[in-house]
N, C-alpha and C positions, 0 to 999 in steps of 0.2 A: 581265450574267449572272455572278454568282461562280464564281471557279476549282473544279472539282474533285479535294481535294489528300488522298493517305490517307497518315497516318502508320503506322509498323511497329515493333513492338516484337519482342520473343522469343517471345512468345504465338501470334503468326502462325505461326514456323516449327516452335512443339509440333506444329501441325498433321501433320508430318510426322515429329516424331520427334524435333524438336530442342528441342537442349536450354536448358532453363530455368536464372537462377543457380545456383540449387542443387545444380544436377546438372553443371556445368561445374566447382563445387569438389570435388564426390565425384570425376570422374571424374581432375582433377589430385591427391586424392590418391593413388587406386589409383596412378598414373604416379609420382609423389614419393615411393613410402612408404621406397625407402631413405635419402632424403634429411633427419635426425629435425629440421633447423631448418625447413625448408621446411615439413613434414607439420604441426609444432608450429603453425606461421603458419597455416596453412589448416583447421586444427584450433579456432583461437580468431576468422577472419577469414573474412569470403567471400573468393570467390577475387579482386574488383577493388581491395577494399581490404588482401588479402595481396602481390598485385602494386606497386600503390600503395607500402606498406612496402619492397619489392623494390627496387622505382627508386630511393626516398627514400634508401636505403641506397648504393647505390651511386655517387648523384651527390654526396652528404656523402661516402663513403670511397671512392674506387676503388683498390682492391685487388682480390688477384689471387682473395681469397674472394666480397669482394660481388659482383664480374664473374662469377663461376662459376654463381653462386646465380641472378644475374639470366637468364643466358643459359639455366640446367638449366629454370628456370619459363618462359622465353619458350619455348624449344624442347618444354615438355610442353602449352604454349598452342598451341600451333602443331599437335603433333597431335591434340590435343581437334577442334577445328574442321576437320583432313583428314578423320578419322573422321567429322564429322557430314555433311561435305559429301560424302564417298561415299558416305555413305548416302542422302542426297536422290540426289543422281546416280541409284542403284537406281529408285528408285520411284516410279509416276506423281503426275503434278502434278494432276491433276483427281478430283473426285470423283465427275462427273457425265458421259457420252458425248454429252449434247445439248450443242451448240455455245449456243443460247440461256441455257442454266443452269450454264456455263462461267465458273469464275473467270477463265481468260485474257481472255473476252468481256467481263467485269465490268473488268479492271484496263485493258484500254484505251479505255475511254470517261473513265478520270481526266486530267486537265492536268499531274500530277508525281503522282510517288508516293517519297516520303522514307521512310526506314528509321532505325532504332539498333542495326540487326542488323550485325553483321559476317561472317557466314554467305554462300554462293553459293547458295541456292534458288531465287531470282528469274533471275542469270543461266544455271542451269542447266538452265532450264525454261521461264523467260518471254520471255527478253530474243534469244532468236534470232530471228532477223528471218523466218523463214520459217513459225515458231510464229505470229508477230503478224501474219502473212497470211492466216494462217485464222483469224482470228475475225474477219473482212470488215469491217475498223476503214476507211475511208475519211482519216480522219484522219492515220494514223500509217503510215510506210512499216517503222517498226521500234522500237526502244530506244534509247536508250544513257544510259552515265554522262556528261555535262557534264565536261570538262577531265581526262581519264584517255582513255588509249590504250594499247590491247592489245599486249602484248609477242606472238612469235612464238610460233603454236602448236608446243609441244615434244612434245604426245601427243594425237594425234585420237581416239582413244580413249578417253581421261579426259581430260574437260573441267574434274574441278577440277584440272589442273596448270593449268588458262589464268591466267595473272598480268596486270594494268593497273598505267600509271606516271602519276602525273599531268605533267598538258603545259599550255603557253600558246604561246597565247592561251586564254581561256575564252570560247568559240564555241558555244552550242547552236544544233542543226538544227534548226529549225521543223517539220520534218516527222520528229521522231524524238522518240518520250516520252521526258520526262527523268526519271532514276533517281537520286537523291541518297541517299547513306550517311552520314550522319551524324557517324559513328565509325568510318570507315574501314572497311576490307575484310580477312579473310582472304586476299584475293586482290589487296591490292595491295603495290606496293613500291616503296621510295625510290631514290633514283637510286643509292645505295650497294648496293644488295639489302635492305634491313632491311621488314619487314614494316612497313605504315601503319595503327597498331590505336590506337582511344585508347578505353582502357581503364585504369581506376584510380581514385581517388579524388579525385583535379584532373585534370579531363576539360578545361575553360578553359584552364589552366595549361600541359598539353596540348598541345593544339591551337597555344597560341601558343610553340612551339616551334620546329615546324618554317613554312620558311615559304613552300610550296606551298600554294595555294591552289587549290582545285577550283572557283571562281569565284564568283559574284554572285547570290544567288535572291532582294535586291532592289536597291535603288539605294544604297542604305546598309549592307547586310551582305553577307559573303563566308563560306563555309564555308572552314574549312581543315581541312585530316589533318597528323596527326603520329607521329611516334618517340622512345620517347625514349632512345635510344642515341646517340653520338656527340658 
């Protein structure tokens, strides 16, 4: 019987409000606009390939300018996605009150479900274990991400402060859907603190950067996340 595997783009999390390229550059210029080389960049570039130029900049000159410019765009990257992810936080995840016609009910009957979102919707709404009790999945005792482990809850109140580190061994549960990101998380971090976002215009290039790896989805390939700071 073939696996049942859904991919996820940005178009999934419009659903709720999130945002599209487009609107991830409008929203870093409003945050940039006094910054006139930054606003200049994002003015002629989307925002992966104004970032892209950002890092290229910085790893050809590290000075005390390119490091400024890099960290002003990572830090206004950073709050685009707190903003988008408190706003899912807000709002229900369902559209429907019948548990039969329930996207919760619908996503655990898949075998993985992979992303290229770097957003927390899914864990902010799907991935708790007590959510995935009620949709009387037999299969699945809960979620999780494969080779990342949750740092300590700092606010039970806002679950997007909740942050994952990747870890090894790469050990998936059998009895736990597996959630692969793609491109890293808004919500994860390297063992230094640095956010794990691959974003930019060498996503490849990327990736083989750092060299945590989130583990094996076959016998030949490994995902990895990466940074490109340090």
């Amino acid at each position: 019987m073939p696996n049942a595997i859904l991919l996820l783009a940005a178009g999934f999390s419009k659903n709720w409000n999130g945002l599209i390229a487009s609107e991830v550059t409008n929203d870093l210029m409003a945050q940039l606009q006094n910054d006139a080389n930054l606003l200049a960049l994002l003015h002629r570039l989307n925002f992966e390939d104004a970032l892209a130029q950002v890092q290229s900049d910085y790893l050809h000159s590290r000075t005390a300018e390119t490091e400024a410019r890099l960290t002003a765009f990572q830090a206004a990257l950073s709050g685009t996605f707190d903003r988008m992810n408190r706003g899912f936080q807000a709002q229900q995840f369902e559209f429907s009150n019948a548990v039969a016609r329930s996207l919760g009910r619908f996503l655990t009957g898949l075998d993985a479900i992979f992303t290229l979102n770097q957003d927390l919707l899914l864990e902010l709404h799907y991935h708790r274990r007590e959510n995935v009790a009620l949709w009387h999945n037999t299969r699945w005792i809960g979620a999780e991400m494969p080779g990342l482990r949750p740092l300590p809850v700092t606010d039970h109140f806002d679950r997007t402060s909740n942050k994952w580190r990747p870890q090894e061994p790469f050990q998936p549960n059998a009895r736990m859907q597996p959630y692969y990101k793609l491109h890293g998380s808004s919500g994860w971090l390297t063992d230094d603190g640095q956010p794990l976002l691959v974003i930019g215009r060498d996503k490849p290039g990327t990736i083989a950067q750092h060299r945590s790896c989130i583990g094996p989805i076959s016998s030949s390939k490994a995902i990895c996340t990466a940074t490109t700071r340090g």
